[in-house]
C-alpha positions, 0 to 999 in steps of 0.5 A: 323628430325635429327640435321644437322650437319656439319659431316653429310655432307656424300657427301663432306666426299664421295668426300674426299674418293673418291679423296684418291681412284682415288689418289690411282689408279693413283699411282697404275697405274703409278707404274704398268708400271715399274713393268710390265716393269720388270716381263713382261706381263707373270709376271703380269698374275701370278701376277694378278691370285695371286692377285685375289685369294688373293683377295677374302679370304681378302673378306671373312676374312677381306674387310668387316669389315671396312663397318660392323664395320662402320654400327654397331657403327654409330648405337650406336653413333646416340644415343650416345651410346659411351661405347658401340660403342668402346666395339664393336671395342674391339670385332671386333678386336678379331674377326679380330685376330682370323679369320685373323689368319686363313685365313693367314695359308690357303693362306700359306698352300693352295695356290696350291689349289686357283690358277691353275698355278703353277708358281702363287703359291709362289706370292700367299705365299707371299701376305698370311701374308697380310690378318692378318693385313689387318684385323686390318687395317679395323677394325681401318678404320671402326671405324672412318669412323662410326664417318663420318669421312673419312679423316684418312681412304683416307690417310692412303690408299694414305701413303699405295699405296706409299710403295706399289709401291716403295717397289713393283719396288724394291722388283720385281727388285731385285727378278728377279735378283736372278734368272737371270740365270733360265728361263723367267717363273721362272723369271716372278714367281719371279717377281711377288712375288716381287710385291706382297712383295709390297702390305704386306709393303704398308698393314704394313705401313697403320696399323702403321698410323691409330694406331697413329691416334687412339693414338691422339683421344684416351684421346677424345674416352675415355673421351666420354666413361666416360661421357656415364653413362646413358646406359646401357652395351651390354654384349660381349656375345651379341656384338659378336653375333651381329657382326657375324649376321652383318658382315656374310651377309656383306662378303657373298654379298661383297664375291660374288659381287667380286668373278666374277674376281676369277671366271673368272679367274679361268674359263679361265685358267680351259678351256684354260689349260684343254680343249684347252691345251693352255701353261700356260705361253700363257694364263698368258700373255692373263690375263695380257691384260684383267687385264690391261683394269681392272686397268683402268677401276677402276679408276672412280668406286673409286668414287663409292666405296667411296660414298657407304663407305660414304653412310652407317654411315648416311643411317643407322643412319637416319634409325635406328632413323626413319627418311626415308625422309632423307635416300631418300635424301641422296639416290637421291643425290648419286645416280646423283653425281655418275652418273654425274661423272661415265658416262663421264669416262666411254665414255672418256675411251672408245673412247680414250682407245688406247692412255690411255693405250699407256701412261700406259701400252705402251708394245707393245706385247700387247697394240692393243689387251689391248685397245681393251678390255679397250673399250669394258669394259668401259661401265662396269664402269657405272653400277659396279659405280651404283651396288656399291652404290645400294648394300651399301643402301640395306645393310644400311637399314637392307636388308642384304639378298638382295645383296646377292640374286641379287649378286648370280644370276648375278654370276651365269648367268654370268657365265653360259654365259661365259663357254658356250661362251668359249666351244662351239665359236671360240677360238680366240675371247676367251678374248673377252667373257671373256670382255662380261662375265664381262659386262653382271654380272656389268649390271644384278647386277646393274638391280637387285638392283635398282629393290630392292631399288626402292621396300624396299625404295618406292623409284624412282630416277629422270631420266632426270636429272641424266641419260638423260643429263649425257649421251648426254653431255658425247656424245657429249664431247666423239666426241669432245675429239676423235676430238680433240685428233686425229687431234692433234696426226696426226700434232705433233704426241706426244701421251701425249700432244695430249691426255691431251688437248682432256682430257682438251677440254672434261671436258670442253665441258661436264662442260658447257653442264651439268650446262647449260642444268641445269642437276646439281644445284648449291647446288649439285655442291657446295657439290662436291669435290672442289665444291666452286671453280667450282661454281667460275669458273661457275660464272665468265665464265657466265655459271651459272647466281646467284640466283638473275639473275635467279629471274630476269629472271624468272619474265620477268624484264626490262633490267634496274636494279632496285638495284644499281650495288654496291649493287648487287655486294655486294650481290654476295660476301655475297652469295660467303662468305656463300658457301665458309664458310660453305664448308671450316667449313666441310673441317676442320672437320677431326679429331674427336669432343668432 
């Protein structure tokens, strides 16, 4: 059984991540407005068909590094390995000049074939630079996080969407003043290729961070390189013909698991351009509404995303040493810390989904029709939030093949619906297959890689406790906050106030349920982001009892007491003391270790 150290607490470092990632949608959010605001709903249909097709050679050239990058140097330093480790970084950043390289003159010089609107062409140009460096911004981010260390990576993503948003705002503003005279396409063309100025600096700005943080580590790094003198050194030969075996099926299952929003993109400017001869500008403002509910929607899968990131330096670590009793754990406890967060989000999104979008995307063109949508799609978030976390475990224990199987068969099922659904239904409810599209591909992949983790691992996850009670709780949280919301906006008819007292009041309803229908413990609560404080409030509200009221109640005693209340008292603030210290000691853990 391997040492439990305090870094290995995957959890608490999923947390951190995870906090940076919903940090990061927020602002994304918060700075997606004005920018829409600017370049109008057509703008951001070009700009989101840009983005996407950005999206998806990022995948293949770089996006999976950081988790490749990740899984093979956790390996190395499992057996402390430390030579070999940064000799792999070394490599993996070759690998990211030259195929980053690449992928950046394809974008350049190719983007009339990845996009079918001609005015997301030059957006598309501008983002191309942006791969090269986003590469090496990977590579730097996987090789902390193999240290089980997410802190670098959530700041550097905060410092990045920061310029992100202000050079966006400001780049769009004065893109669209160049061509104030010109028509509304070619002003939503360059427009759009002002945002995506932003995302090149944001990208920029990222790198330069994480460059200072490997200066600061750097006399550590190289003082563990010294002292490794008891391994021997894997020739380069080898380490790039490893990482090309590890990071191969981690582009195909991470390409193909994010390929759907490409291609449904894609299908719906292909059948409503070509087959239903809609205009282009017409099918760019219809991608705007579903790229909005899209936005929101990614919000909670953050959580995911960071739990699996999280997942695979400690997966593969236990793995790799044998130790399958804790990869089960760690699975289990995933697995119920994203549910317990994913399915409330999903059910609060979905039934306060037109006031979300009235504080977010307010245009009034296209707020009845986005909402709808945001509803529609919401219940997506609980399995792209499980999917997620699933394809991280396979790949963590070596199954490399499986995600991508699982991933290639909803893309194509999907797809096939999706088309069909397009041709051969009314086209008036064309937004609205494209919504199921997505739906139906979240659901299958998620399916398939339960299946496939329950087979490789002989593994099975706790039902009630994970599933049951989220989903009542969530239900009935869900009618309060529709409750709460609604008869609050009829009496004073100020969205905002209303919506963050229906958020306060279920939170609150869905707090109480799940702590006492005892679907969360107070070891797994305490391991949740800011988990010491809620186990205060827990406390001190009467909804968890301590350990020694529960023993009492467990063995029937009699009312009276039979330690002094002094002594009672102090017993709690030793237990208090313990969990505070322990969560403190992992929060200080940031940085590298000697």
């Amino acid at each position: 059984m391997p040492n439990k150290k305090k870094k290995d607490s995957f959890i608490l470092q999923a947390g951190i991540l995870a906090f940076a990632g919903i940090i990061v949608r927020i602002i994304g959010l918060l700075y997606n407005r004005p920018l829409v605001d600017i370049i109008g709903d057509e703008g951001n249909g070009y700009y989101n068909s840009a983005y996407y097709a950005y999206s998806i050679v990022l995948l293949i050239s770089s996006y999976s590094i950081p988790s490749a990058v990740s899984k093979v140097i956790a390996q190395r330093l499992a057996t402390k390995e430390y030579r070999n480790a940064h000799r792999i970084f070394c490599c993996a950043f070759i690998y990211v000049l030259v195929v980053g390289g690449i992928a950046s003159l394809f974008v350049f010089f190719g983007a009339g074939l990845l996009v079918k609107m001609d005015s997301a062409v030059l957006p598309l140009r501008v983002l191309a630079p942006t791969i090269f460096f986003s590469g090496i911004l990977g590579v730097l981010r996987g090789y902390f996080q193999a240290h089980k260390t997410m802190v670098q990576t959530s700041v550097s993503q905060i410092v990045e969407q920061l310029v992100n948003a202000g050079v966006s705002i400001g780049m769009a503003y004065v893109m669209v003043g160049m061509v104030a005279d010109q028509d509304a396409t070619t002003q939503a063309s360059y427009g759009a290729a002002g945002g995506t100025i932003g995302t090149g600096a944001g990208v920029l700005v990222g790198l330069l961070f994480m460059l200072g943080v490997y200066a600061l580590n750097r006399k550590t790094i190289r003082r563990r390189i010294e002292r490794d003198t008891t391994h021997v050194d894997e020739s380069y030969g080898d380490i790039f013909k490893m990482i090309l075996m590890v990071v191969t099926p981690f582009i195909l299952s991470t390409g193909i698991y994010n390929i759907n929003n490409f291609l449904d993109n894609t299908i719906y400017q292909q059948i409503m351009m070509g087959v239903r001869k809609v205009e282009e500008a017409v099918v760019s403002t219809d991608l705007s509404a579903v790229a909005k509910g899209t936005k929101i929607s990614n919000i909670p899968i953050a959580l995911a995303s960071a739990m699996a990131t999280a997942l695979i330096p400690g997966i593969s670590s236990d793995f790799a040493q044998g130790y399958i009793g804790g990869v089960k754990k760690k699975v289990a406890k995933s697995v119920k810390v994203t549910m317990l967060i994913s399915i409330p989000c999903a059910v609060g999104i979905g039934v306060l989904s037109r006031p979300v979008m009235m504080v977010i995307f307010p245009q009034p063109a296209s707020l009845e029709i986005s909402s709808i949508l945001l509803s529609c799609m919401a219940v997506s978030i609980i399995f792209y939030a499980l999917s997620t976390l699933t394809q991280a475990i396979l790949q963590s224990i070596g199954k490399m093949n499986t995600p991508i199987i699982n991933a290639s068969l909803a893309v194509v099922i999907h797809a096939v619906v999706m088309v069909l659904m397009m041709l051969f239904m009314d086209q008036k409810y064309s937004l609205y297959y494209y919504v199921a599209a997505t739906v139906l591909y979240s659901f299958i992949l998620c399916v398939l890689n339960q299946i496939s983790v329950h087979r490789h691992l002989h593994y099975s996850q706790e039902i009630y406790k994970t599933f049951v009670c989220p989903v009542l709780a969530s239900a009935l949280m869900g009618a309060t906050a529709f409750g709460v919301y609604y008869g609050l906006y009829s009496i004073c008819k100020i969205n905002i106030l209303a919506l963050a007292a229906a958020i306060a009041v279920g939170a609150a309803v869905y707090f109480v349920l799940i702590i006492r229908w005892r679907a969360v413990s107070e070891e797994e609560l305490c391991s949740m982001p800011k988990g010491y404080m809620l186990l205060r409030i827990a406390r001190k509200t009467g909804i968890m009892k301590t350990k020694e009221e529960n023993r009492t109640v467990s063995k029937k005693k009699p009312a009276k007491k039979t330690t002094s209340p002094k002594s009672s008292k102090k017993q709690n603030e030793i237990e208090n003391k313990n969990i505070k210290i322990q969560i403190d000691e992992m929060d200080d853990d940031y940085w590298l270790d000697e």
